[in-house]
N, CA, C and O atoms as a Maestro MAE file, in Angstrom:
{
 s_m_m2io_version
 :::
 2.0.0
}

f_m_ct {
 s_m_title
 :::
 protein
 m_atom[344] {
  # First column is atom index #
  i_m_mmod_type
  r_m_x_coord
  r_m_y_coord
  r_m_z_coord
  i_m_residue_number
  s_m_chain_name
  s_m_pdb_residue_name
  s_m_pdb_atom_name
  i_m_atomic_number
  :::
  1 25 0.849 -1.162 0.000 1 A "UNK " " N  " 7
  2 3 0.000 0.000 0.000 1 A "UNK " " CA " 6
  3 2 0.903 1.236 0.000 1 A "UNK " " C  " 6
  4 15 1.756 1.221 0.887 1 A "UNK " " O  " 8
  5 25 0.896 2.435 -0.908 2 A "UNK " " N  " 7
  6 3 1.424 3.731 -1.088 2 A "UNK " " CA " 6
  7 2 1.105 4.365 0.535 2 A "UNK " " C  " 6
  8 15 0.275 4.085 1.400 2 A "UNK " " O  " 8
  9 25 2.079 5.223 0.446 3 A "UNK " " N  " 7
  10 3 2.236 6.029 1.557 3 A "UNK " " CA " 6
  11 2 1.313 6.989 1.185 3 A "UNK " " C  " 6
  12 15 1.496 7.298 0.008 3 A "UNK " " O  " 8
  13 25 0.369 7.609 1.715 4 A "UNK " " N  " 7
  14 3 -0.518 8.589 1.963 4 A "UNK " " CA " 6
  15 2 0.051 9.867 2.900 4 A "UNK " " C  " 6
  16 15 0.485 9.633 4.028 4 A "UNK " " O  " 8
  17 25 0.027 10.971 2.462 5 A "UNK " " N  " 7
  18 3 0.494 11.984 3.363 5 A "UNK " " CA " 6
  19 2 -1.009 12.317 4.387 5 A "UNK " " C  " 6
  20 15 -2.112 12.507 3.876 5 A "UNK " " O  " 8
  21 25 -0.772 12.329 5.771 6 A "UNK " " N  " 7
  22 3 -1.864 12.638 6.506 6 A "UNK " " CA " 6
  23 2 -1.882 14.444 6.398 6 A "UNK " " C  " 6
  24 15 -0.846 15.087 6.229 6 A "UNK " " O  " 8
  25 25 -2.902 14.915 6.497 7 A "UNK " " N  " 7
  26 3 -3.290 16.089 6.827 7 A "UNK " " CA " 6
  27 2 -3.987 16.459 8.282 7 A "UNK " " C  " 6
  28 15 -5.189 16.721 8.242 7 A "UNK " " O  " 8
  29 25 -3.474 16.489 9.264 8 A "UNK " " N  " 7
  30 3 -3.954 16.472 10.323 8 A "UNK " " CA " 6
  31 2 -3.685 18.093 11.348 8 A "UNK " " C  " 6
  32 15 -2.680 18.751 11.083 8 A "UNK " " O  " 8
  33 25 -4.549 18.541 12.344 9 A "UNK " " N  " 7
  34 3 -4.168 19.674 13.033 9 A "UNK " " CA " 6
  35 2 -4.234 19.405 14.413 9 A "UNK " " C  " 6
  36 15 -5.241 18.729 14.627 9 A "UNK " " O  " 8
  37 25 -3.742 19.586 15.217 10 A "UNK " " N  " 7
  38 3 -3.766 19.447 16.772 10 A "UNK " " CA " 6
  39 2 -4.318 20.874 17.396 10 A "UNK " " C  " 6
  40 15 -3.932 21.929 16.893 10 A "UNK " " O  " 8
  41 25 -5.018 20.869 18.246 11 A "UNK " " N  " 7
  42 3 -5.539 21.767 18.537 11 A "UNK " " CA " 6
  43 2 -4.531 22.084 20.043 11 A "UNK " " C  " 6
  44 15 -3.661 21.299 20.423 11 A "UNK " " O  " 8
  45 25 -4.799 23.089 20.588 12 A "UNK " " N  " 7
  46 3 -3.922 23.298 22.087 12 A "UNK " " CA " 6
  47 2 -4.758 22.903 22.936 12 A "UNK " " C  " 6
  48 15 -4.274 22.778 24.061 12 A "UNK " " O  " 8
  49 25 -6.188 22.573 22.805 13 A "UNK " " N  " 7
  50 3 -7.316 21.801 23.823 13 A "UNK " " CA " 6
  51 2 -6.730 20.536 23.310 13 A "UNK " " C  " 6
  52 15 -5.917 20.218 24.178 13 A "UNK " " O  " 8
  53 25 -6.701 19.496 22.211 14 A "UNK " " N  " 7
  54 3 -6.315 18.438 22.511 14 A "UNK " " CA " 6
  55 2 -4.955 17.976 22.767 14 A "UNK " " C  " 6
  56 15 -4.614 16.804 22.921 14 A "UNK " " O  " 8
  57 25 -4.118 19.145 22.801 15 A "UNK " " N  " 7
  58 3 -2.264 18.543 23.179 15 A "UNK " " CA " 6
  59 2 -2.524 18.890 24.691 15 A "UNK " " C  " 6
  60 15 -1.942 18.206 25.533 15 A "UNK " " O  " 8
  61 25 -3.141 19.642 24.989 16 A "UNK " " N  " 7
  62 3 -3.133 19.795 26.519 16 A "UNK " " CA " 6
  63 2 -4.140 18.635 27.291 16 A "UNK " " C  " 6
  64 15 -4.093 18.615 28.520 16 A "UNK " " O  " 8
  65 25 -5.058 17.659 26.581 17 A "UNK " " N  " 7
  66 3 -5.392 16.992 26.851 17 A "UNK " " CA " 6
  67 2 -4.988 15.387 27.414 17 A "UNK " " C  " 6
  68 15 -5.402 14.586 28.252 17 A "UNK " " O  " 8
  69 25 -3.454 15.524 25.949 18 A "UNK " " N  " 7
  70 3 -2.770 14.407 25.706 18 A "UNK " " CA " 6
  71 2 -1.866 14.266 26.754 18 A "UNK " " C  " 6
  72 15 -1.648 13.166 27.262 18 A "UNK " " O  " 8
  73 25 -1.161 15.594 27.228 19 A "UNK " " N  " 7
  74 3 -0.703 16.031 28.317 19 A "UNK " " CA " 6
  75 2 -1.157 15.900 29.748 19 A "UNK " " C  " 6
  76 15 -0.343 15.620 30.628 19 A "UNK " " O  " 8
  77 25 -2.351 16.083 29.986 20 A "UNK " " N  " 7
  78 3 -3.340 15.629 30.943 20 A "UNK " " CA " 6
  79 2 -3.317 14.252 31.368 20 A "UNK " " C  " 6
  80 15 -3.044 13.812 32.485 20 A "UNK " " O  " 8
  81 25 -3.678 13.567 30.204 21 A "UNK " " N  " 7
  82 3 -3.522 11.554 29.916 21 A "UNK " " CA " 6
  83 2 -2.351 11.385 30.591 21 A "UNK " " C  " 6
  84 15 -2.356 10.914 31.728 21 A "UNK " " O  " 8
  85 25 -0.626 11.940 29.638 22 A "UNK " " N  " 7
  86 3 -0.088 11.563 30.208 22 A "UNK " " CA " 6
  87 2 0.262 11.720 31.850 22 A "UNK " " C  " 6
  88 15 0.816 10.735 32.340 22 A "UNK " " O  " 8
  89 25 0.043 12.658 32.592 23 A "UNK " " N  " 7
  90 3 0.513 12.830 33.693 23 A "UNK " " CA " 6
  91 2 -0.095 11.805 34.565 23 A "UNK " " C  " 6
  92 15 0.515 11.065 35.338 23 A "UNK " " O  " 8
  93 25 -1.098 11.838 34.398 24 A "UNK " " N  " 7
  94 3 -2.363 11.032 35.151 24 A "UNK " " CA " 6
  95 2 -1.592 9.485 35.105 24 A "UNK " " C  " 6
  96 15 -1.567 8.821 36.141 24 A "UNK " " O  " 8
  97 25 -0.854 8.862 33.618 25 A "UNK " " N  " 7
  98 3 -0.236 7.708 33.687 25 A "UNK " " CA " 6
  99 2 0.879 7.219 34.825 25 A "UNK " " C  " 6
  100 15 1.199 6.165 35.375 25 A "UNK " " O  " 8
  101 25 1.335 8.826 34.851 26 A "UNK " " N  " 7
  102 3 2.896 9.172 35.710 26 A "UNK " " CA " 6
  103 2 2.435 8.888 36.782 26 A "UNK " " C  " 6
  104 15 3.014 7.977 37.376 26 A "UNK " " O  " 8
  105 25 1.277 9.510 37.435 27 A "UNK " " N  " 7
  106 3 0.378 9.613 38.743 27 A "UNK " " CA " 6
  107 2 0.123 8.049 39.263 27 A "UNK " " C  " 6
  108 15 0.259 7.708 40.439 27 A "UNK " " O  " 8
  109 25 -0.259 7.185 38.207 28 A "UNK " " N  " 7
  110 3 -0.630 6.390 38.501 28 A "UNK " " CA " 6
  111 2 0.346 4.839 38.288 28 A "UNK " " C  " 6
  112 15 0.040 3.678 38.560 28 A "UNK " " O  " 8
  113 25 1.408 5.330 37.784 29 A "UNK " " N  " 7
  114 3 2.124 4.156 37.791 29 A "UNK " " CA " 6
  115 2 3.502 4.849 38.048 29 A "UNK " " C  " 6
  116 15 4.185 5.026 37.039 29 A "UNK " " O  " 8
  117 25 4.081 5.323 39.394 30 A "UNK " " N  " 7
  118 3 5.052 5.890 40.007 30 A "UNK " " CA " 6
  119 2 6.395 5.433 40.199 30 A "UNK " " C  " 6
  120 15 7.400 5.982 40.651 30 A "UNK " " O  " 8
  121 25 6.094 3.974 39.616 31 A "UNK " " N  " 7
  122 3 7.282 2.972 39.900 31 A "UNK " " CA " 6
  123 2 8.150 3.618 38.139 31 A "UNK " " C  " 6
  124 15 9.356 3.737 37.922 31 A "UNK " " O  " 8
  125 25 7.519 3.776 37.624 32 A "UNK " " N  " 7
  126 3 7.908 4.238 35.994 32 A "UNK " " CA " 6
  127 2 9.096 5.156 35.949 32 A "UNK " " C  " 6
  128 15 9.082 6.346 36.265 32 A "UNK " " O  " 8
  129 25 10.522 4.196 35.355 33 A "UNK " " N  " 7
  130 3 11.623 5.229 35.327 33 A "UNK " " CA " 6
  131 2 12.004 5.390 34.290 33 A "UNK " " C  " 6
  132 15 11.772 4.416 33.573 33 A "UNK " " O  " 8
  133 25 12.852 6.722 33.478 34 A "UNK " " N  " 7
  134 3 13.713 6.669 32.506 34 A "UNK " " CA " 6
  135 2 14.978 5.858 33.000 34 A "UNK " " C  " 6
  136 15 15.457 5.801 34.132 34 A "UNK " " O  " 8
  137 25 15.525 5.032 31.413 35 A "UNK " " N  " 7
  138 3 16.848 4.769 31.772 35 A "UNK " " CA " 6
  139 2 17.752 5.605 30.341 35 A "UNK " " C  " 6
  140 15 17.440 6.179 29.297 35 A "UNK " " O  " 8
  141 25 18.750 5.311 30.931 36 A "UNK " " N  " 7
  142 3 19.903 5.593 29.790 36 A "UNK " " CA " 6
  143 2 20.003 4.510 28.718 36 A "UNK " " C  " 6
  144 15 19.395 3.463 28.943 36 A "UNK " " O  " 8
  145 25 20.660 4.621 27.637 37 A "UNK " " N  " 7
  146 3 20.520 3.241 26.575 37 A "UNK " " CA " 6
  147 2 21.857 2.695 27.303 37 A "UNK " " C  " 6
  148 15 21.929 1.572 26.802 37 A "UNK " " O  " 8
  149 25 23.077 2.820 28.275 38 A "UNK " " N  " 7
  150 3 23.402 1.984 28.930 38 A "UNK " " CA " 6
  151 2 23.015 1.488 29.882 38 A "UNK " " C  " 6
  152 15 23.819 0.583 30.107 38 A "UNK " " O  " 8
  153 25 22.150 1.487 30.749 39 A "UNK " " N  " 7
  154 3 21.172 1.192 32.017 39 A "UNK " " CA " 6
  155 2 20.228 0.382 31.215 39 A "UNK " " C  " 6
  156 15 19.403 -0.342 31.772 39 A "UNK " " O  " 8
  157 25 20.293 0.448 30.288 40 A "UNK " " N  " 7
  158 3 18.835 -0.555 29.278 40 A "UNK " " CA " 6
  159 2 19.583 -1.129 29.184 40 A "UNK " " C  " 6
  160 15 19.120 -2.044 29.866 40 A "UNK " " O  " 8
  161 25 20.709 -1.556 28.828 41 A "UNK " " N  " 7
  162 3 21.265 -2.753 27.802 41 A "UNK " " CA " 6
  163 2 22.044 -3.681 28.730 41 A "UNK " " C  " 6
  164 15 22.385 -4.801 28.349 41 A "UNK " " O  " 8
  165 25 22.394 -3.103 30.241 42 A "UNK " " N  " 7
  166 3 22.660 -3.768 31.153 42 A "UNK " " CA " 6
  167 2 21.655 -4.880 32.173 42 A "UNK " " C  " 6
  168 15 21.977 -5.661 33.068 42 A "UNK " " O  " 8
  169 25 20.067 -4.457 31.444 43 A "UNK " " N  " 7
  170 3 19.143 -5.225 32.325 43 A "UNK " " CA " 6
  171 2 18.982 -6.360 31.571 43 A "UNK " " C  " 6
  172 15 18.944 -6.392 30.341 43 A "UNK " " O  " 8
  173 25 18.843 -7.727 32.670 44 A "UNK " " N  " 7
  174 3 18.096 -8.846 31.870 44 A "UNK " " CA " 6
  175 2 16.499 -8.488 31.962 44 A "UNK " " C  " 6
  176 15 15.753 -7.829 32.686 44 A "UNK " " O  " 8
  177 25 16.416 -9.371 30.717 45 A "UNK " " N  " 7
  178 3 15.621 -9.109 29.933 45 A "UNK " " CA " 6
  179 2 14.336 -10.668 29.653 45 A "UNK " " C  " 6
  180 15 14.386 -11.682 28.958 45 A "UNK " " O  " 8
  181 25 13.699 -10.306 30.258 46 A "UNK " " N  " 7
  182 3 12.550 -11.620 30.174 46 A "UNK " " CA " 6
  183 2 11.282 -11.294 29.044 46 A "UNK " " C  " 6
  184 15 10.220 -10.695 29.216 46 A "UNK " " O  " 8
  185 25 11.861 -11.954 27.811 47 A "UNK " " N  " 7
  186 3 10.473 -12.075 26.487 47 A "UNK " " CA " 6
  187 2 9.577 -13.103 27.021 47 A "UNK " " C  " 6
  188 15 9.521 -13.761 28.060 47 A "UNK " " O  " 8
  189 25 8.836 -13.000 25.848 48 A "UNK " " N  " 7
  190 3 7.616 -13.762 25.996 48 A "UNK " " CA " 6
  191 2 7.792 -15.361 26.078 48 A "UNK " " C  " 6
  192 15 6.999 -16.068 26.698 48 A "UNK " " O  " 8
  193 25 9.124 -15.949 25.257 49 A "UNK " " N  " 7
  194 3 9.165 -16.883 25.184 49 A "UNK " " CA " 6
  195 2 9.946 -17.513 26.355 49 A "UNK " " C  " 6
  196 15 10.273 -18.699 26.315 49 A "UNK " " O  " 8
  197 25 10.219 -16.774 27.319 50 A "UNK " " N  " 7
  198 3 10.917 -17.605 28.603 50 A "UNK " " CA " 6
  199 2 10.359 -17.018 30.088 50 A "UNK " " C  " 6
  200 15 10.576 -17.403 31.237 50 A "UNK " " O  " 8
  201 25 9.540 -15.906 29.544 51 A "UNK " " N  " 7
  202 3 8.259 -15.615 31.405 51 A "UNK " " CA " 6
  203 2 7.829 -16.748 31.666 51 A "UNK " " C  " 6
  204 15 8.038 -17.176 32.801 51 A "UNK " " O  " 8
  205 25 6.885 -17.824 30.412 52 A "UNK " " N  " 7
  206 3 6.492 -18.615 31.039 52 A "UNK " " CA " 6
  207 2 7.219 -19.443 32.156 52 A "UNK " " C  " 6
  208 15 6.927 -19.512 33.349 52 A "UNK " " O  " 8
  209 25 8.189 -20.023 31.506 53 A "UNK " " N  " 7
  210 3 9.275 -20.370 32.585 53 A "UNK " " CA " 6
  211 2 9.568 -19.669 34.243 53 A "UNK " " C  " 6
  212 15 9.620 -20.119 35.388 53 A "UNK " " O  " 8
  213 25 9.677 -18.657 33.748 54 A "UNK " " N  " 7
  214 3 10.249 -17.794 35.061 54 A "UNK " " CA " 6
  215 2 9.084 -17.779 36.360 54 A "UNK " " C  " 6
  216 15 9.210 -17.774 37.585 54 A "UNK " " O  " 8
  217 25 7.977 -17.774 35.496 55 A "UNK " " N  " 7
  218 3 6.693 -17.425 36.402 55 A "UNK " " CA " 6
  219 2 6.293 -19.150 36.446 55 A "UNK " " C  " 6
  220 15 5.128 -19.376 36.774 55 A "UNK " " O  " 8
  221 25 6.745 -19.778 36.290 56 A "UNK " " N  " 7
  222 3 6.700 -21.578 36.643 56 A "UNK " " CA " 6
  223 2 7.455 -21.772 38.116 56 A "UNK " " C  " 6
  224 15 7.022 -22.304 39.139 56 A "UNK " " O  " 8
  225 25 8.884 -21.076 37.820 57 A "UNK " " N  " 7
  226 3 9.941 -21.254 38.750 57 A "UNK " " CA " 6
  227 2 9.418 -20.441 40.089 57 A "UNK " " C  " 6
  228 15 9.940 -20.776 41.152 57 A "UNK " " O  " 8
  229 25 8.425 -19.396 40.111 58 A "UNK " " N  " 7
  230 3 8.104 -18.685 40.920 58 A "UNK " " CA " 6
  231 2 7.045 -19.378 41.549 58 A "UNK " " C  " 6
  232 15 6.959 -18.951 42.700 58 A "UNK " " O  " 8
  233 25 6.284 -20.163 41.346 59 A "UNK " " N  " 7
  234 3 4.926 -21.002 41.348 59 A "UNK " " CA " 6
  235 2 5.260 -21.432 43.048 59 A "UNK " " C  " 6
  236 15 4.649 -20.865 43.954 59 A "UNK " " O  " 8
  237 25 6.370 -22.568 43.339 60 A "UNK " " N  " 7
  238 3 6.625 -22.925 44.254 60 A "UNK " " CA " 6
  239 2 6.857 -21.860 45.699 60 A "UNK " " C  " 6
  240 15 6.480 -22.090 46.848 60 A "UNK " " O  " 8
  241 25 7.439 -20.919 45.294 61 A "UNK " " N  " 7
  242 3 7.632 -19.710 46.388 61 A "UNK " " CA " 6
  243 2 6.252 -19.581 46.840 61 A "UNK " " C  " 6
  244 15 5.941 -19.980 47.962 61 A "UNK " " O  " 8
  245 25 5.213 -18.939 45.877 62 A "UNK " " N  " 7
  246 3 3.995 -18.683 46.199 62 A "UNK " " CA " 6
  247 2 3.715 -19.564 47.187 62 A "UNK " " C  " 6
  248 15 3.941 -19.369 48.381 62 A "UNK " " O  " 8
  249 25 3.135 -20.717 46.620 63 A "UNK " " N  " 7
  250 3 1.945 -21.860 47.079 63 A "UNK " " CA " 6
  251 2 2.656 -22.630 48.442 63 A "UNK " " C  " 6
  252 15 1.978 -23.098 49.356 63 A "UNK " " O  " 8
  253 25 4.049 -22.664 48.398 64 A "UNK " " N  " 7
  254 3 4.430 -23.386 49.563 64 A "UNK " " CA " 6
  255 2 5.839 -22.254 50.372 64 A "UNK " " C  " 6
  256 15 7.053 -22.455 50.343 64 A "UNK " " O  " 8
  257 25 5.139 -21.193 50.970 65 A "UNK " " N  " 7
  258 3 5.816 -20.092 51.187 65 A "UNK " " CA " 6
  259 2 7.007 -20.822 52.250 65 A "UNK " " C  " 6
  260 15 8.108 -20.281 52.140 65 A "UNK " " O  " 8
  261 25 6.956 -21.819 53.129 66 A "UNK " " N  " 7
  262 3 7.762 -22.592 54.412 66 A "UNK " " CA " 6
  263 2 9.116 -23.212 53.784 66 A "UNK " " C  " 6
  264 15 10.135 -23.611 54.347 66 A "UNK " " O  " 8
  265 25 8.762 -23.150 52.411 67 A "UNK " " N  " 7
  266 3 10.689 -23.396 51.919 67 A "UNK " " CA " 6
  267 2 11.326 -22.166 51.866 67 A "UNK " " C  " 6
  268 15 12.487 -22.316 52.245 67 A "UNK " " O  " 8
  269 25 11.067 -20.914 51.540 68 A "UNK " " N  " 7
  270 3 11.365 -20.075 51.889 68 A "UNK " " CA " 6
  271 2 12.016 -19.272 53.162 68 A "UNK " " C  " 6
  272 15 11.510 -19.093 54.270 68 A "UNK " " O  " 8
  273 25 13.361 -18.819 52.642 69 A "UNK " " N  " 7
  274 3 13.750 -18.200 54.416 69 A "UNK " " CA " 6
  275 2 12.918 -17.142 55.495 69 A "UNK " " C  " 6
  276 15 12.691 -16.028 55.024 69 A "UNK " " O  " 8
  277 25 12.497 -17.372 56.749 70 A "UNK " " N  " 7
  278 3 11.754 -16.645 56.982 70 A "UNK " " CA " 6
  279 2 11.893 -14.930 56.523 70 A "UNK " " C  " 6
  280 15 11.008 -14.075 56.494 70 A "UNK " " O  " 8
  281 25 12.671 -14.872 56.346 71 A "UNK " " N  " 7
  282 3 13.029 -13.207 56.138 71 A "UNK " " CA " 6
  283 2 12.652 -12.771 55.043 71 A "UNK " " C  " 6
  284 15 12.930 -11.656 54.602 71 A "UNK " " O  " 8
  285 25 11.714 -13.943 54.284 72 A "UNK " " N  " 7
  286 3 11.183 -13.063 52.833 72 A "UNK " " CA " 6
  287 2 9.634 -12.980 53.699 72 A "UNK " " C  " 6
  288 15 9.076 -13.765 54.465 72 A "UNK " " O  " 8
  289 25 9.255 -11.568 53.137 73 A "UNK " " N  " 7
  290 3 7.634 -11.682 53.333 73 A "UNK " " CA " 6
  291 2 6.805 -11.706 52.359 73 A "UNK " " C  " 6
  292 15 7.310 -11.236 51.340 73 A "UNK " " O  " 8
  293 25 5.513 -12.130 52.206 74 A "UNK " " N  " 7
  294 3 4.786 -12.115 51.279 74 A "UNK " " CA " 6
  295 2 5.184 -11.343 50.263 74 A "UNK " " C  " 6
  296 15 5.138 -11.974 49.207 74 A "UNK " " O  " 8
  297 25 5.476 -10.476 50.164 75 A "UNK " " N  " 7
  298 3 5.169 -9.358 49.066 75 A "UNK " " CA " 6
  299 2 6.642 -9.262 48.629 75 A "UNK " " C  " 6
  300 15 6.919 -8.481 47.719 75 A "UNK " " O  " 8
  301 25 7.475 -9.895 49.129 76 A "UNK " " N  " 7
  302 3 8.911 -10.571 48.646 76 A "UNK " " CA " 6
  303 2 8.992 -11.559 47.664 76 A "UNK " " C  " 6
  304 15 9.955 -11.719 46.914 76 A "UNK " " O  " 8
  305 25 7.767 -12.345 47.683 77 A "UNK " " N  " 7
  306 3 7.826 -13.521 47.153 77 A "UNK " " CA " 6
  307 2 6.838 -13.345 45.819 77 A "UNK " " C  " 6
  308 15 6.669 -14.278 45.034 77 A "UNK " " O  " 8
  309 25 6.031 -11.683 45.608 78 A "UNK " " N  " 7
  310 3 5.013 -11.517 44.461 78 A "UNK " " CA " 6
  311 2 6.538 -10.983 43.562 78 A "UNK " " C  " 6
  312 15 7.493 -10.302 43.937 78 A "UNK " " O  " 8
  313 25 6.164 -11.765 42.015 79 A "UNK " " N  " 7
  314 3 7.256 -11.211 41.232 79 A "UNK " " CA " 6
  315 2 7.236 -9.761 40.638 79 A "UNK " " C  " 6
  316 15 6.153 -9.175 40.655 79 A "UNK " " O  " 8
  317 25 8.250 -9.173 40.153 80 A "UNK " " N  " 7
  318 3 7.934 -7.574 40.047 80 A "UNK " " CA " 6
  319 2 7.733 -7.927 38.784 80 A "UNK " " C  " 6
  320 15 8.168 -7.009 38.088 80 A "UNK " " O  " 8
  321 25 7.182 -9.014 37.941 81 A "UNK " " N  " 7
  322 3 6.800 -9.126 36.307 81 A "UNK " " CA " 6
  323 2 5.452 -9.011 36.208 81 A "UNK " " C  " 6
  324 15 5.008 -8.700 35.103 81 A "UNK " " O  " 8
  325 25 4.436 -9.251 37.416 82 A "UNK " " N  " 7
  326 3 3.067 -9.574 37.734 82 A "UNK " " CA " 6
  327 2 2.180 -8.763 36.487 82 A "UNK " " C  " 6
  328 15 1.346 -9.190 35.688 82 A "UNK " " O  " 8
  329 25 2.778 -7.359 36.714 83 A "UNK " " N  " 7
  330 3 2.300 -6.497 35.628 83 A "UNK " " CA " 6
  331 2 2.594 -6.860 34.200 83 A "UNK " " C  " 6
  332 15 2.344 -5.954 33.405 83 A "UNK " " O  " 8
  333 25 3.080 -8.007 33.676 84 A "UNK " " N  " 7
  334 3 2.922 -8.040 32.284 84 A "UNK " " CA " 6
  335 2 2.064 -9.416 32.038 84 A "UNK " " C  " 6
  336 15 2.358 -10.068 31.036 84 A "UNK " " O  " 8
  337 25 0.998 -9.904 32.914 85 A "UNK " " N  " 7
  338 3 0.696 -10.969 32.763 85 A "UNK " " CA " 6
  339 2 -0.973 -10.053 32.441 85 A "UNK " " C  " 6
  340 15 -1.909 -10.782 32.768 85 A "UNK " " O  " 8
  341 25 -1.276 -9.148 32.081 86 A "UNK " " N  " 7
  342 3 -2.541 -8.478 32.317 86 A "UNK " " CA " 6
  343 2 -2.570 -8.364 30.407 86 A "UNK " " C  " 6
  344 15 -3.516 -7.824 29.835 86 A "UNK " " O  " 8
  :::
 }
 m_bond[343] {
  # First column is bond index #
  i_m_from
  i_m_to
  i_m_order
  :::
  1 1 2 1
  2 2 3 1
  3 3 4 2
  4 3 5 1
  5 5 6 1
  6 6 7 1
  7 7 8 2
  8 7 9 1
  9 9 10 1
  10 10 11 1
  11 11 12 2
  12 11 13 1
  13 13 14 1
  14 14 15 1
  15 15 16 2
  16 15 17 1
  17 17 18 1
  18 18 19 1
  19 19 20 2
  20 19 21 1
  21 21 22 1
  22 22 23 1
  23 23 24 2
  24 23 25 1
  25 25 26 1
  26 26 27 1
  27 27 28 2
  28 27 29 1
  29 29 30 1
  30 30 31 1
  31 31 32 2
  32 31 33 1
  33 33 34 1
  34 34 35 1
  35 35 36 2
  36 35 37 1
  37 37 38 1
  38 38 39 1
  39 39 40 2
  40 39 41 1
  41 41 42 1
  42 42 43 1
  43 43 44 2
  44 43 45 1
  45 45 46 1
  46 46 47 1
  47 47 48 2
  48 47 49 1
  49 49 50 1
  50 50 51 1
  51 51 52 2
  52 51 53 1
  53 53 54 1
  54 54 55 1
  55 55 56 2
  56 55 57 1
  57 57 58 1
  58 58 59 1
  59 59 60 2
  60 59 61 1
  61 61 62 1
  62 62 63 1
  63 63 64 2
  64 63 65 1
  65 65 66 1
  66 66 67 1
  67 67 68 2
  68 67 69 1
  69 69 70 1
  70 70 71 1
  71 71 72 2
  72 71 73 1
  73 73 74 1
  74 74 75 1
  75 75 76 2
  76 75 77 1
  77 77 78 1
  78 78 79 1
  79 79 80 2
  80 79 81 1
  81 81 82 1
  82 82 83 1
  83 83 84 2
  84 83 85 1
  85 85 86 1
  86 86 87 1
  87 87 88 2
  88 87 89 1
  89 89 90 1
  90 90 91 1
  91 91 92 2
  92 91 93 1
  93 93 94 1
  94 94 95 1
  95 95 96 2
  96 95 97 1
  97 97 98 1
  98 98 99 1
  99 99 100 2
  100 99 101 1
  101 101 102 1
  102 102 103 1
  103 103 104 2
  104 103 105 1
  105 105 106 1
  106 106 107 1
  107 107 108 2
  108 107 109 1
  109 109 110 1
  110 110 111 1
  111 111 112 2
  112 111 113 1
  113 113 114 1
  114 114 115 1
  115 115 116 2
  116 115 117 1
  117 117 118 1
  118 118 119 1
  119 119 120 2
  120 119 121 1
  121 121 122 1
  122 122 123 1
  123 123 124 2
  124 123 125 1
  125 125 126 1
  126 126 127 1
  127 127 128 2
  128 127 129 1
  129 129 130 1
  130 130 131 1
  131 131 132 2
  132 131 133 1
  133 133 134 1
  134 134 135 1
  135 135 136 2
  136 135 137 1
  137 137 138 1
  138 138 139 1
  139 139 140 2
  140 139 141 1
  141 141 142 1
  142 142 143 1
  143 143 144 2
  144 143 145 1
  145 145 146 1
  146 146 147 1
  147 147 148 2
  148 147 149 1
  149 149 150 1
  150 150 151 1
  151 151 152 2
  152 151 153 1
  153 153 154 1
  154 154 155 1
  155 155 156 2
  156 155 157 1
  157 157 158 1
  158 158 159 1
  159 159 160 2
  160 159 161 1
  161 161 162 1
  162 162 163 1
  163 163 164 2
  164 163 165 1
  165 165 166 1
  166 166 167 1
  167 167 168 2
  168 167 169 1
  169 169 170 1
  170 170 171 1
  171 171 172 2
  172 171 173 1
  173 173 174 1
  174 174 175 1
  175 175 176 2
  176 175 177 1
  177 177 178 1
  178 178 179 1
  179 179 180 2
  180 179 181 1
  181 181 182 1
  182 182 183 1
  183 183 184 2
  184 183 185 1
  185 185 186 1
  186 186 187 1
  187 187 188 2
  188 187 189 1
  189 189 190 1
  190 190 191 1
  191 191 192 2
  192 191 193 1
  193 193 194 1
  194 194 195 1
  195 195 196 2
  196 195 197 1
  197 197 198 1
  198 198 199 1
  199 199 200 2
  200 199 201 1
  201 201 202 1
  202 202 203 1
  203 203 204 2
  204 203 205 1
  205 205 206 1
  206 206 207 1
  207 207 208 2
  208 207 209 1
  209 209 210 1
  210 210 211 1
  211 211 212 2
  212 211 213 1
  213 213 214 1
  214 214 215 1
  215 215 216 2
  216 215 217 1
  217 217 218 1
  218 218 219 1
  219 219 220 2
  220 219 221 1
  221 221 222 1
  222 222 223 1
  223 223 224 2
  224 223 225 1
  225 225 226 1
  226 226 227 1
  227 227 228 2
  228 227 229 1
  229 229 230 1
  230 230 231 1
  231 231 232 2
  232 231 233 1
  233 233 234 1
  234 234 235 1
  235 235 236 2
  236 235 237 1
  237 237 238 1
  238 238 239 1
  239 239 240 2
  240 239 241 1
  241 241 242 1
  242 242 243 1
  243 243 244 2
  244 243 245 1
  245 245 246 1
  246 246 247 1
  247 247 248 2
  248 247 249 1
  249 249 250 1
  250 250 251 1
  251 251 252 2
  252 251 253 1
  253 253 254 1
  254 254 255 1
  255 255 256 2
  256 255 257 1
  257 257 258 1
  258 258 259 1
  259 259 260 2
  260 259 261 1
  261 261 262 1
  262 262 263 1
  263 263 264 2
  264 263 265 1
  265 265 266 1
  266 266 267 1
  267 267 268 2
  268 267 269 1
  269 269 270 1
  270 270 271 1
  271 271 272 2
  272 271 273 1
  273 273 274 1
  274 274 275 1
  275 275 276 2
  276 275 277 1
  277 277 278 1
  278 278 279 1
  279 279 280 2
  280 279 281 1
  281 281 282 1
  282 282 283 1
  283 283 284 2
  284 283 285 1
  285 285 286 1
  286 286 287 1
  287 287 288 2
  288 287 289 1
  289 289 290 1
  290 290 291 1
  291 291 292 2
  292 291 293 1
  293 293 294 1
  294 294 295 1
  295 295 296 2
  296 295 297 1
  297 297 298 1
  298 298 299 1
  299 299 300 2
  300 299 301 1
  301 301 302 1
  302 302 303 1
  303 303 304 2
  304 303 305 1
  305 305 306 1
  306 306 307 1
  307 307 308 2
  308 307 309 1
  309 309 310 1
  310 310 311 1
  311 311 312 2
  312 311 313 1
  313 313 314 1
  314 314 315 1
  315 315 316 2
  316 315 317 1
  317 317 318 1
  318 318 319 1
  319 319 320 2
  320 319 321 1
  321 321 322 1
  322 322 323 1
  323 323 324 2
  324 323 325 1
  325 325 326 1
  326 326 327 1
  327 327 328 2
  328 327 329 1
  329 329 330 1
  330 330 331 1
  331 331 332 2
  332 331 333 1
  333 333 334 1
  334 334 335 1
  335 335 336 2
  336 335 337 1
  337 337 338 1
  338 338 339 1
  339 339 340 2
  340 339 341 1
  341 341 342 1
  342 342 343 1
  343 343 344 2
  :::
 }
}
C-alpha cells in the first residue's frame, strides 16, 4: 500500500489533553523510570518466550511459602513481572 500523506491539526485543547492523559499515567504508575541506553542494555531481559518459565519457577515460592527463608515476606515472594501478565 502507497504512503498517503496525513493532513492532520492538533488543537492546544487536545495537546493539553494528551498532556493531561499523560501525567495522570505518571500519577498512577510511580514505579515508571527513565533509563539511559546503557542502564537498558545492562538489564536482563525476560520475552515472551521464557516468562512462562520464570513465572513456573516462581509457582513454588507462592503456594508453599515454608521453603522459603523466613526473612522473605509475602510481598517478597510476588514477582515484580506480575504487571505483564494483564
Amino acid at each position: 500500500m502507497p504512503y498517503q500523506e496525513i493532513s492532520a491539526t492538533v488543537t492546544d485543547k487536545n495537546l493539553q489533553a494528551v498532556k493531561d492523559a499523560i501525567t495522570a499515567i505518571e500519577t498512577a504508575l510511580p514505579f515508571l523510570i527513565s533509563l539511559t541506553d546503557a542502564e537498558r542494555k545492562q538489564l536482563f531481559k525476560v520475552g515472551p518466550e521464557r516468562l512462562s518459565f520464570v513465572q513456573t519457577r516462581g509457582r513454588p515460592r507462592r503456594t508453599t511459602p515454608a521453603f522459603c527463608p523466613a526473612v522473605l515476606t509475602r510481598r517478597d515472594l510476588n514477582p515484580p513481572w506480575r504487571c505483564s501478565r494483564r
